[in-house]
C-alpha positions, 0 to 999 in steps of 0.5 A: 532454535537460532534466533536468526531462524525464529526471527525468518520464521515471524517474517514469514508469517507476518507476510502471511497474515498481510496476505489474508487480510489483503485477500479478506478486506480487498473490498474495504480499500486495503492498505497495510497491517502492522504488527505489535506484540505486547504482554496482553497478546498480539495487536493486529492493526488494520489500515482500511479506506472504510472500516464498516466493512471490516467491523460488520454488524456490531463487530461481528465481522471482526470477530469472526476474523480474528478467531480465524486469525487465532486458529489459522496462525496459531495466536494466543490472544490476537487483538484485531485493531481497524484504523480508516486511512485519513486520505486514500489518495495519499496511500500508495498501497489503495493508488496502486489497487485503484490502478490495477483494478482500472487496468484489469478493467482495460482502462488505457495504462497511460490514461489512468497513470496520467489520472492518479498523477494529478489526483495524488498530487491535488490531495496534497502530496509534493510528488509521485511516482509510478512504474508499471511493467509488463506485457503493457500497450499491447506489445508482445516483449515485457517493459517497463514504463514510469510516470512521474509528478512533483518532487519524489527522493530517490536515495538517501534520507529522505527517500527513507523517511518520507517516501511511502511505497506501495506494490501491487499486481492487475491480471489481464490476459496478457499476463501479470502487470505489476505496479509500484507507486512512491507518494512522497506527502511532504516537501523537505524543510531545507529544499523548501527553504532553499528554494524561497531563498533563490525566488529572494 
């Protein structure tokens, strides 16, 4: 097999374990999962908001899961590894679940936008920004509307290296709404120092 078709093949079930453990740990304020091979297996490492309930009852839980995991995706020694998330509200990925279950519940879009703006940016972050799509507002035509606090890079290398970035999808009636936040936690050194430069 071509290494450029194992490479698309680990893609593939790399995305499929995110999936799972998504669907598996939705209620524990799933994050994201890494994966890392090493020589003793496969390290699965799980970012949660509260990791008791991942673990279980002296980690039964756990091991169920990562028996499924084994046989599901066909892992010889798969490690499963949970790590808390230090602050939920500087995760894109647990804001964007927190924003789509508000919605799913009929929350006002705009109220509960306006809501993680500032808790976002009262945790700590330099900036944030959200884009939710869809049938939104009641309106018949799908649109797209952004919402925006404090410094976020689009381009470049800061957006690259300092912008975390988190989807997600609420269901309602109207159909699938999807939403998109980019938490940018720290301000740039040189934009910093640029600006105590011109307050001088």
């Amino acid at each position: 097999m071509a290494v450029e078709k194992v490479f698309v093949k680990e893609l593939i079930k790399e995305a499929e374990i995110e999936e799972f453990l998504k669907k598996r740990f939705e209620r524990a304020g799933y994050s994201h999962t890494e994966i890392q091979r090493t020589p003793l297996g496969t390290r699965i490492i799980v970012h949660v908001n509260t990791p008791g309930l991942v673990i279980g009852r002296s980690g039964r839980r756990i091991n169920e899961i990562t028996e499924e995991i084994k046989h599901k995706f066909g892992f010889e020694n798969p490690l499963l590894d949970v790590r808390e998330v230090d602050d939920p509200l500087l995760d894109p990925n647990i804001v964007a679940r927190k924003i789509a279950r508000s919605i799913e519940k009929s929350v006002n879009y705009k109220k509960v936008a306006n809501y993680y703006l500032d808790k976002v940016t009262e945790a700590g972050a330099a900036g944030i920004l959200l884009e939710i799509s869809g049938k939104i507002g009641g309106v018949e035509r799908s649109r797209r509307q952004k919402f925006k606090k404090g410094f976020v890079a689009h381009s470049g290398d800061y957006a690259e290296r300092m912008v975390d970035t988190g989807y997600t999808q609420a269901i309602i009636k109207a159909g699938i709404i999807g939403i998109k936040v980019k938490i940018m936690k720290n301000m740039p050194v040189d934009i910093v120092l640029e600006k105590k430069v011109e307050a001088g």
